[in-house]
LUMZA-310713 format. One record per residue (C-alpha): x, y, z. Coordinates in steps of 0.25 Angstrom, whole numbers, padded with zeros to 4 digits, always signed. Example, Ala and Ser with C-alpha at 12.3 -4.5 7.8 and 13.67 -1.06 7.14 Angstrom:
+0049-0018+0031/+0055-0004+0029/
***
This chain:
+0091+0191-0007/+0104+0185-0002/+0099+0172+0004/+0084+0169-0004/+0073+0161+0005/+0078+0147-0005/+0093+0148+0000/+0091+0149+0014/+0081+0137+0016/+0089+0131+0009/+0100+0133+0018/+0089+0131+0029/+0089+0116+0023/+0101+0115+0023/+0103+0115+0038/+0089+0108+0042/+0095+0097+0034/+0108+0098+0042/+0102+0096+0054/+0091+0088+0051/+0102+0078+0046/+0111+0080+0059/+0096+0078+0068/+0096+0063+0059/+0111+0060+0059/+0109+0061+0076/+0096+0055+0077/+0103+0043+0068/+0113+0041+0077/+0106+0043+0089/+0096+0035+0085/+0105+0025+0082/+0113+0025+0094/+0100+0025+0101/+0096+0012+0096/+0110+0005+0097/+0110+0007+0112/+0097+0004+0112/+0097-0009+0108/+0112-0013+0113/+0114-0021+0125/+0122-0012+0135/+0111-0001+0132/+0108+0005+0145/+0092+0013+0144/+0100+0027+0146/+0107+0025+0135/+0096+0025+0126/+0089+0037+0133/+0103+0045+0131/+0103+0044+0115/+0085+0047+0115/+0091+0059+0124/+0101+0062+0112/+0091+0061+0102/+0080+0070+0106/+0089+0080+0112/+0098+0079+0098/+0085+0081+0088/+0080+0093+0094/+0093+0101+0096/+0097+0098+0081/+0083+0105+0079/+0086+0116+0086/+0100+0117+0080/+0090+0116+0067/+0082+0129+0072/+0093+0137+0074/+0100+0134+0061/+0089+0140+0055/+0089+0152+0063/+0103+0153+0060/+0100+0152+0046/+0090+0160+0044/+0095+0173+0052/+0107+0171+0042/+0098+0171+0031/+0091+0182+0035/+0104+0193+0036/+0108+0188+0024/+0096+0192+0018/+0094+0204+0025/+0110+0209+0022/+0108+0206+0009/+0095+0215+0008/+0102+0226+0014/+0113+0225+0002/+0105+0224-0007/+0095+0236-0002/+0109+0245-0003/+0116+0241-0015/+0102+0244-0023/+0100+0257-0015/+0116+0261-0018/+0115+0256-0032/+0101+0264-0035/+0108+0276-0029/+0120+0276-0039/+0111+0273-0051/+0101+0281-0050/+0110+0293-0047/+0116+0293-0062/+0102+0290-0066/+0096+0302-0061/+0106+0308-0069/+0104+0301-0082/+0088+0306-0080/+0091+0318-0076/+0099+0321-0088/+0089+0313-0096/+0078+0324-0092/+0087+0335-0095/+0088+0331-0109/+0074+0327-0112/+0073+0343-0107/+0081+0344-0122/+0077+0332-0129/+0071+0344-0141/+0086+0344-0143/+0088+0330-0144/+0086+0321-0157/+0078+0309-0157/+0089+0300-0156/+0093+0308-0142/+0080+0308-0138/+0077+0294-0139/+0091+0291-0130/+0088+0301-0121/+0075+0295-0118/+0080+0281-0116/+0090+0286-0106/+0079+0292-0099/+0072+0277-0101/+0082+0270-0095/+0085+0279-0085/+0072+0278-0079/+0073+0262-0081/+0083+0261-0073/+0079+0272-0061/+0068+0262-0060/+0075+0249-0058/+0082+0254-0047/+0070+0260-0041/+0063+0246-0043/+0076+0240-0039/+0076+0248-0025/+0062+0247-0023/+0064+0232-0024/+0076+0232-0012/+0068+0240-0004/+0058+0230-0003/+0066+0220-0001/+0074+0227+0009/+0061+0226+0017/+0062+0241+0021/+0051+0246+0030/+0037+0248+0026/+0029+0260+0028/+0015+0255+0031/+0005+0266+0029/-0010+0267+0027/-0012+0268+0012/-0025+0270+0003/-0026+0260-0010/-0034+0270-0018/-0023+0282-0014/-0011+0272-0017/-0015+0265-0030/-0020+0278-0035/-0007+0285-0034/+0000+0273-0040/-0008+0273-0053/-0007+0288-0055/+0007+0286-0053/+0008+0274-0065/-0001+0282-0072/+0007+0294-0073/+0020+0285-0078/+0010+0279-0090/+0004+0290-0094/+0001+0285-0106/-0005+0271-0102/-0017+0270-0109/-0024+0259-0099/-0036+0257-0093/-0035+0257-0078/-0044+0253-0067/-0044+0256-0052/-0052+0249-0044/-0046+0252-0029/-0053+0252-0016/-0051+0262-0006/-0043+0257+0007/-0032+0259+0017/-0022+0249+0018/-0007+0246+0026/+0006+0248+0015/+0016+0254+0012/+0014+0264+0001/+0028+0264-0004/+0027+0248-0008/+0014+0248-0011/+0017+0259-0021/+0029+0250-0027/+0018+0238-0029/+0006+0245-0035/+0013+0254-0042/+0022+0244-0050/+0010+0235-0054/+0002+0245-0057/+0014+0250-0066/+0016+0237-0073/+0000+0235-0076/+0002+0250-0083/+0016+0246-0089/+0011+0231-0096/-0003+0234-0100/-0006+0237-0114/-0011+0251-0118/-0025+0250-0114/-0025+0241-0106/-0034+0238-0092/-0027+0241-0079/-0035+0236-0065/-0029+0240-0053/-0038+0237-0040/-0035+0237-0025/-0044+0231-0014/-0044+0229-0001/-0052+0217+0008/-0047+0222+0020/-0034+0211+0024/-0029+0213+0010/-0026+0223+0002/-0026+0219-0015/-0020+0227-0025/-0023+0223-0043/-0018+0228-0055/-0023+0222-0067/-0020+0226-0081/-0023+0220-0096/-0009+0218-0099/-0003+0207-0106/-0002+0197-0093/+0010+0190-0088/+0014+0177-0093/+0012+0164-0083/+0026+0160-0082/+0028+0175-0079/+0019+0178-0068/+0028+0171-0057/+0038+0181-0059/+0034+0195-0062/+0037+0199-0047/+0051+0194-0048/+0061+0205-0049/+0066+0211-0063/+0056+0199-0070/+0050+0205-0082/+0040+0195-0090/+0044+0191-0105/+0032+0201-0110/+0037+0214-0101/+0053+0212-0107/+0049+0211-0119/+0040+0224-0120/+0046+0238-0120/+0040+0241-0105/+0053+0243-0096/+0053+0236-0082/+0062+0232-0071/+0054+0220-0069/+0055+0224-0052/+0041+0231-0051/+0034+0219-0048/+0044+0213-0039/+0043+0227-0029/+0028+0223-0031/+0029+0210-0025/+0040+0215-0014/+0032+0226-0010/+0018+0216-0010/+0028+0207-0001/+0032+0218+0008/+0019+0223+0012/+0013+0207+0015/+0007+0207+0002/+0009+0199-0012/+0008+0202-0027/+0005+0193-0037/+0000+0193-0052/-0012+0186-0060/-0010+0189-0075/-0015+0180-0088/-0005+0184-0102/-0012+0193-0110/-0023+0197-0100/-0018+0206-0090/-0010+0203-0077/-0014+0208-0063/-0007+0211-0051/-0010+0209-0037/-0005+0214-0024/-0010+0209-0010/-0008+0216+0003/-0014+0217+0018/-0022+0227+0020/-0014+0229+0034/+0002+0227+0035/+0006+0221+0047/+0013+0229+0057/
***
């Protein structure tokens, strides 16, 4: 953001402190002046009712001045942020544009030689297939990257009537299909009900933590995912036997491009975004996110939304 929440209260107190000092410079000297005629000799009793007059009238027109300095203020902030966004949304739509066209390129000609790869040696082989790698690594950053503008862009949502069975059903089949060689134990436990949402974040959210639990648990390891309903509040849980999140950690796994000391330091490939689009995606739809995990006993997620979105 161009102008965060901190920098403008602190411009906000700033200016409360501006006028708060100008409200007790004048009620000093009006007070003062007040008290001088009052007690002097040639004081007539309409003098002292003019400075009471100056007084109250002074203290609530500085107030006023107050309320519309922070109107000001604000409606200054607020374009600024919303100009900035703007910019911000383009350049990463323009700059996706002109990357991934070259890139398409490089995977195209990456397939076509993995077509031939009985003619390559070893040595060519193994370059080719981390071109491939790489060249999918980065095709995903930037869709994570744009994902991540779009929300915060605040596009319009597409509230629809959604099934929880239908929804996290096809997200599993769809993780399941890009580990198919995950050798975990999963468990659905997942209550049949309609709910408000837009399908294409609440896609973005269940399907990244679900990811995540198949990404960082061990080989044969315990995946839970529930999903319940209590009528207001709609609760989505993935819980896996994993290695757990250290305590220090937890605090910051939904920053963006944060990858705890344990996850850099394995050979699984991240962008360290997926967990920031959960929470943004959570935040869009009046929800929240957040994690309970215990270091070498499994962590869980948690995802909270109404039942109904407001209108």
């Amino acid at each position: 953001m161009f102008s965060s929440d901190k920098s403008f209260f602190k411009k906000l107190a700033l200016a409360q402190l501006l006028v708060v000092s100008i409200t007790a410079f004048i009620t000093y000297g009006t007070t003062h002046l007040f008290y001088r005629e009052l007690f002097s000799q040639t004081t007539t009793f309409s003098m002292v009712k003019i400075f009471l007059a100056i007084f109250l009238i002074m203290v609530p027109v500085l107030f006023l001045f107050s309320a519309i300095l922070f109107k000001w203020l604000y409606a200054r902030d607020t374009k600024r942020r919303v100009d900035h966004n703007k910019f911000k949304g383009d350049l990463v739509q323009n700059i996706s544009h002109e990357v991934r066209t070259p890139l398409t390129s490089i995977s195209g000609h990456v397939q076509v030689l993995e077509e031939i790869s009985d003619n390559l040696n070893e040595t060519q082989k193994s370059c080719l297939t981390r071109i491939g790698k790489g060249a999918r690594q980065i095709n995903q950053l930037f869709n994570d990257i744009l994902e991540l503008s779009i929300l915060e862009n605040e596009s319009p949502l597409f509230i629809e009537e959604i099934n929880s069975r239908d929804i996290v059903e096809s997200i599993v089949d769809q993780v399941c299909t890009l580990y198919p060689d995950a050798n975990h134990e999963l468990t659905l436990d997942l209550a049949d009900f309609e709910f408000e949402g837009d399908a294409k974040l609440l896609e973005m959210t269940f399907k990244n933590i679900i990811e995540n639990s198949f990404k960082y648990t061990p080989e044969g390891g315990d995946i839970f995912i529930s999903f319940k309903s209590n009528g207001d509040y709609i609760k989505f849980v993935v819980r896996d036997s994993g290695n757990g999140i250290p305590k220090e950690e937890q605090g910051r796994v939904f920053e963006r491009f944060y990858r705890g000391n344990l996850v850099r330091n394995s050979k699984i490939k991240g962008t360290g975004l997926g967990l920031s689009i959960c929470k943004h995606a959570a935040n869009r739809l009046n929800g929240r996110t957040w994690v309970v995990s215990l270091e070498n006993h499994g962590t869980s997620f948690f995802v909270e939304l109404p039942a109904k979105q407001p209108s």
